[in-house]
C-alpha positions as CSV (number, residue, x, y, z in Angstrom):
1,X,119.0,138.5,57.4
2,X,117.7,140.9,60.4
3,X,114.7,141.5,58.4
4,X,113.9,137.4,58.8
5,X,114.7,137.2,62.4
6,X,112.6,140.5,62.7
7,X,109.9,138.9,61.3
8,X,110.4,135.9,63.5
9,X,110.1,137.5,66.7
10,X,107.3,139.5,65.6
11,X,105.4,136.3,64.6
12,X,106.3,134.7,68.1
13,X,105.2,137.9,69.7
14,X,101.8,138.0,68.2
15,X,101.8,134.1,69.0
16,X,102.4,134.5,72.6
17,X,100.2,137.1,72.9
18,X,97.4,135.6,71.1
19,X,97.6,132.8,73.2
20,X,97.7,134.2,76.7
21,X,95.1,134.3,78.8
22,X,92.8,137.1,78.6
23,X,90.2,138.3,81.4
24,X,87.6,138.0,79.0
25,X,88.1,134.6,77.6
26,X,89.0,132.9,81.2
27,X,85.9,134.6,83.0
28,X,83.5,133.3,80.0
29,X,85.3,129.7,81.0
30,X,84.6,130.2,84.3
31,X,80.8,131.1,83.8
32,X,80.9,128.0,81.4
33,X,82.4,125.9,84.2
34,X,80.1,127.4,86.8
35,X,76.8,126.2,84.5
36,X,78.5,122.8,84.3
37,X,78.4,122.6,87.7
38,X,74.5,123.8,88.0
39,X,73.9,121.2,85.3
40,X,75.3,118.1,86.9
41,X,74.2,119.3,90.6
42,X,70.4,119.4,88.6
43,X,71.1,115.7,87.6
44,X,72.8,114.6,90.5
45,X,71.4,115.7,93.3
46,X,72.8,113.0,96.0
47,X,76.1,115.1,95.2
48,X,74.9,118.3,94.6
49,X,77.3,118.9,98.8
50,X,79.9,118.6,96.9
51,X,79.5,120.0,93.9
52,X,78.1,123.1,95.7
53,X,81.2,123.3,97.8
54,X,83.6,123.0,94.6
55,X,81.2,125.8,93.1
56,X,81.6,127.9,96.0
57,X,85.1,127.2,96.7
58,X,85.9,128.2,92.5
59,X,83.5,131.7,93.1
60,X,85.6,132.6,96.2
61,X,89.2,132.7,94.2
62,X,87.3,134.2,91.0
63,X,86.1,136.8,93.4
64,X,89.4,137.4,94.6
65,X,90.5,138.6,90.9
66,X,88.0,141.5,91.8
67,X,90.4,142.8,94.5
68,X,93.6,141.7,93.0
69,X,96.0,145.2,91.5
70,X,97.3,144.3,88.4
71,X,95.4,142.6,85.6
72,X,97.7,139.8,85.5
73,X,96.9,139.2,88.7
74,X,93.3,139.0,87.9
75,X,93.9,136.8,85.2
76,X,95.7,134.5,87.0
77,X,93.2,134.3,90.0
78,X,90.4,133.3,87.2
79,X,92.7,130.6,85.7
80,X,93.4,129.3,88.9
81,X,89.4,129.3,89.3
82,X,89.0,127.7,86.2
83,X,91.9,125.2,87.2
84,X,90.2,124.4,90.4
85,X,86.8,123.1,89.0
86,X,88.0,121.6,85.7
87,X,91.2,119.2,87.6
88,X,88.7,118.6,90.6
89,X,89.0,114.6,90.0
90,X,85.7,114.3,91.2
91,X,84.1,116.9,88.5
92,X,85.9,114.7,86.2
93,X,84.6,111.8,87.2
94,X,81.2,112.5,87.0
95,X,81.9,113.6,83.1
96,X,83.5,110.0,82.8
97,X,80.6,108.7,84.2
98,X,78.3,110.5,81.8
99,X,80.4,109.4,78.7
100,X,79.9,105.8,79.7
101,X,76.4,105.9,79.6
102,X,76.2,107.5,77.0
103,X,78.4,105.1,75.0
104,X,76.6,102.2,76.2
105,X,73.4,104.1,75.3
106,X,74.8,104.5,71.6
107,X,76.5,100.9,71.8
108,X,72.4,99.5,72.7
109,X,71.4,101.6,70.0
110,X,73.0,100.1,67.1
111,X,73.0,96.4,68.6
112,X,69.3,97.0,68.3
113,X,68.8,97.8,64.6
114,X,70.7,94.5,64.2
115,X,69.0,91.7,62.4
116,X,69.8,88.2,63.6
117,X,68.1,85.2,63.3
118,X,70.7,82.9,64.3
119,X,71.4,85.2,67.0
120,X,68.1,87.1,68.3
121,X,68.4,85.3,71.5
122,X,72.1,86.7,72.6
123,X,70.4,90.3,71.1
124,X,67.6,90.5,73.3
125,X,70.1,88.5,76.4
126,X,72.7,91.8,75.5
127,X,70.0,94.1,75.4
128,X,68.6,93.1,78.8
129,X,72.0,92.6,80.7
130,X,73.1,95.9,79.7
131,X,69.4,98.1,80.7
132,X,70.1,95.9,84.3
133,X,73.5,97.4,84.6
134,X,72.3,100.9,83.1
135,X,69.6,101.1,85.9
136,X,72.0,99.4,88.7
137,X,74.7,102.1,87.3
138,X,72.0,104.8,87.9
139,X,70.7,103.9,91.0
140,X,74.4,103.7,92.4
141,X,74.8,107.3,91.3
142,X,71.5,108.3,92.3
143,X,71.2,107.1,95.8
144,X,75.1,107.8,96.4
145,X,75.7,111.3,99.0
146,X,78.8,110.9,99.8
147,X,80.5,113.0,102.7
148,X,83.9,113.7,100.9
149,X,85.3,113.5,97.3
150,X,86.9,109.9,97.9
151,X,83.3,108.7,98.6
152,X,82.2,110.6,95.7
153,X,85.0,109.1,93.7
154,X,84.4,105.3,94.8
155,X,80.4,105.6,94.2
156,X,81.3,107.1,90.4
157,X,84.5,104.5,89.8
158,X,81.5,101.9,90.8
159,X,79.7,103.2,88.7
160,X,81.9,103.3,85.7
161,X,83.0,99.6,86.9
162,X,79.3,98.3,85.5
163,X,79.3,100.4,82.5
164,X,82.5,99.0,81.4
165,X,80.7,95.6,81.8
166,X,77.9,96.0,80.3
167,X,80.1,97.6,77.0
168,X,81.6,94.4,77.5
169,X,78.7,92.3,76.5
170,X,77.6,94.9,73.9
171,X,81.2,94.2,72.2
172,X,81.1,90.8,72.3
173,X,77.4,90.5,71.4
174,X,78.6,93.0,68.2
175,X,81.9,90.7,67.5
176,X,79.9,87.4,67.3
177,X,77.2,89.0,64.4
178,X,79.9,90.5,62.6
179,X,81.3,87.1,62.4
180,X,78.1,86.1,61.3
181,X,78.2,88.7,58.3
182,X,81.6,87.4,57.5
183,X,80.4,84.2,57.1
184,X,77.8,84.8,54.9
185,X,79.2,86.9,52.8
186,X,82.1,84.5,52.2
């Protein structure tokens, strides 16, 4: 019986350990989180103010780890790094942002291999509605420098707001040919 319970708490032990956060594996996060950054302040330039501030904001408590005594310490100084960039709503929202597009991209792409006769009108109608709200989506971004992360936010939840409509027309552009296909198939 001891020998199970043994066993037990050695498995937790190696669990807990396993899964606690290491210098190593937070500070490559942290250079990974720091590139993000670069990358979207290299697309986004009209908020590259704040995404240079989050960057330097995240660098100052990562540095602080360096002068920190213990090692936990350090650790937790680079988590709280980490923790600062990746819950920063407005880092998140440009990801959001980027996923939209990228659905609606993906969305336009298979709309397009899409035969139709009956419907080739509402195709190319879908397909032009939704490059108009791509561009306008884009140029909000684009042209946005905010002063503050609530600017920031409103611009990108703008943003988002045209994406969502043009996935709109996409979906229903998709539902009415696959009603089509059932059709014709019945």
């Amino acid at each position: 019986m001891k020998s199970k319970y043994s066993l037990l708490i050695f498995i937790l032990m190696v669990f807990v350990i396993s899964c606690s956060p290491t210098m190593k594996n937070q500070t490559t996060k942290f250079e990974g989180n720091l590139k993000k950054i670069e990358n979207l302040i290299r697309k986004y330039p009209s908020f590259k103010t704040l995404l240079t501030e989050l960057y330097m904001d995240a660098t100052e408590i990562f540095e602080e780890s360096k002068k920190a005594n213990s090692s936990r310490d350090k650790v937790f100084k680079v988590v709280e790094a980490n923790s600062l960039i990746i819950n920063n709503s407005f880092f998140k929202a440009l990801y959001a942002y980027e996923l939209f597009v990228r659905r609606v991209e993906n969305k336009r792409n298979v709309l397009r291999i899409r035969e139709s006769l009956k419907y080739r009108n509402n195709i190319q109608k879908a397909m032009a509605i939704t490059r108009d709200k791509l561009y306008e989506a884009s140029d909000l971004i684009e042209n946005a420098n905010p002063h503050n992360d609530r600017e920031a936010m409103n611009k990108i939840d703008k943003a988002c707001e045209i994406l969502l409509y043009a996935e709109s027309v996409l979906e229903d552009t998709k539902k009415m040919l696959d009603e089509e296909e059932d059709e014709s198939t019945d």
